[in-house]
C-alpha positions in Angstrom: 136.6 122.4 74.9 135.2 124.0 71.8 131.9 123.8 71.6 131.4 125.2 67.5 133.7 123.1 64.4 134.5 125.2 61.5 131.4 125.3 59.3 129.2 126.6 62.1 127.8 123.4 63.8 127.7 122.5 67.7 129.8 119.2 68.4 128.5 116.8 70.0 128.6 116.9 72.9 127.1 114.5 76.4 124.6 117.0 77.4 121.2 117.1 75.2 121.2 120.5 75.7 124.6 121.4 73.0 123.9 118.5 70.7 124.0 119.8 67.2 121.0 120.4 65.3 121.3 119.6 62.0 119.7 122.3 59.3 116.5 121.5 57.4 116.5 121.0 53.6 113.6 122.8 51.5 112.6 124.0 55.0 109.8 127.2 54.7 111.9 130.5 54.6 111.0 133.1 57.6 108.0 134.3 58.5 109.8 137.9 58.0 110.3 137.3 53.9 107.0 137.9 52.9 106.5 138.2 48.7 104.4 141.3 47.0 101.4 138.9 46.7 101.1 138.0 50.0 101.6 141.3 51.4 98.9 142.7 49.1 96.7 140.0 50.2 97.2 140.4 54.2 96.7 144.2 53.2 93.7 143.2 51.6 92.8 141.5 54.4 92.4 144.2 57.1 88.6 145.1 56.7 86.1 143.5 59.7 85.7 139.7 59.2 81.9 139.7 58.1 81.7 135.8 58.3 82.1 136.1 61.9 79.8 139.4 62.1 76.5 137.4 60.7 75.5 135.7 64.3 74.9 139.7 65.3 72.2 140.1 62.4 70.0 136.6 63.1 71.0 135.9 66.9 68.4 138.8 67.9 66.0 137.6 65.0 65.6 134.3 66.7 63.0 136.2 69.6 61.8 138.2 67.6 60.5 135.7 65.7 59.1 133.9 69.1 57.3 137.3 69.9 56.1 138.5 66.5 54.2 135.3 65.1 53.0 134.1 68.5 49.4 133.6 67.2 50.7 131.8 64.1 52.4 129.0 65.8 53.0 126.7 62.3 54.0 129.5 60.2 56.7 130.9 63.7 57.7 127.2 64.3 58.9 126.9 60.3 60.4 130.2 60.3 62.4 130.0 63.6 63.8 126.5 62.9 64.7 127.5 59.2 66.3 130.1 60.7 68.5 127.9 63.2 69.3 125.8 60.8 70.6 128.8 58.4 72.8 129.2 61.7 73.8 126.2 62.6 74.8 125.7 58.4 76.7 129.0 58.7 78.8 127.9 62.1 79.5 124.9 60.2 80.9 126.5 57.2 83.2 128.9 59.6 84.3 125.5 61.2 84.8 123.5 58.2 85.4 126.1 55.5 87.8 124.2 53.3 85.1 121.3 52.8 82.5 123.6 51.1 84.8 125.2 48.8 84.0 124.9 45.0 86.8 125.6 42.5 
């Protein structure tokens, strides 16, 4: 029995397996046809993703705070929460980056 008909399709057959699939319309073109735009952009792209480098500037700040204005305890209580929450903002906006852009 032949499995393929003329224009290319499986026939159907019992088994799930050979059941013809049928092809998509509109469907996205391969991941392999890139266009000059996009492959400028990806090259663009390349450099180190400072976003995700900014947790290695305050992350040792937060202590050092802790340590530095021990004997002012408002002024290192303001400053160390203002901080977190600077942090905890920027996590957010990694997370939910689509939501905070303005255009």
């Amino acid at each position: 029995m032949e499995l393929v008909n003329p224009n290319g399709h499986l026939r159907p057959c019992k088994s799930w397996l050979l059941s013809p699939v049928p092809p998509l319309k509109g469907s996205m073109a391969p991941s392999s046809d890139f266009s000059h735009a996009e492959a400028a952009e990806n090259r663009r792209r390349r450099g180190p993703p400072f976003a995700l480098l900014v947790p290695l500037i305050y992350a040792p700040i937060l202590p050092l705070i802790r340590i530095g204005l021990r004997h002012k305890p408002v002024l290192r209580d303001r400053l160390f929460f203002g901080v977190l929450a600077g942090a905890f903002a920027h996590g957010t906006y990694l997370v939910y980056p689509h939501q905070f852009r303005v255009s």
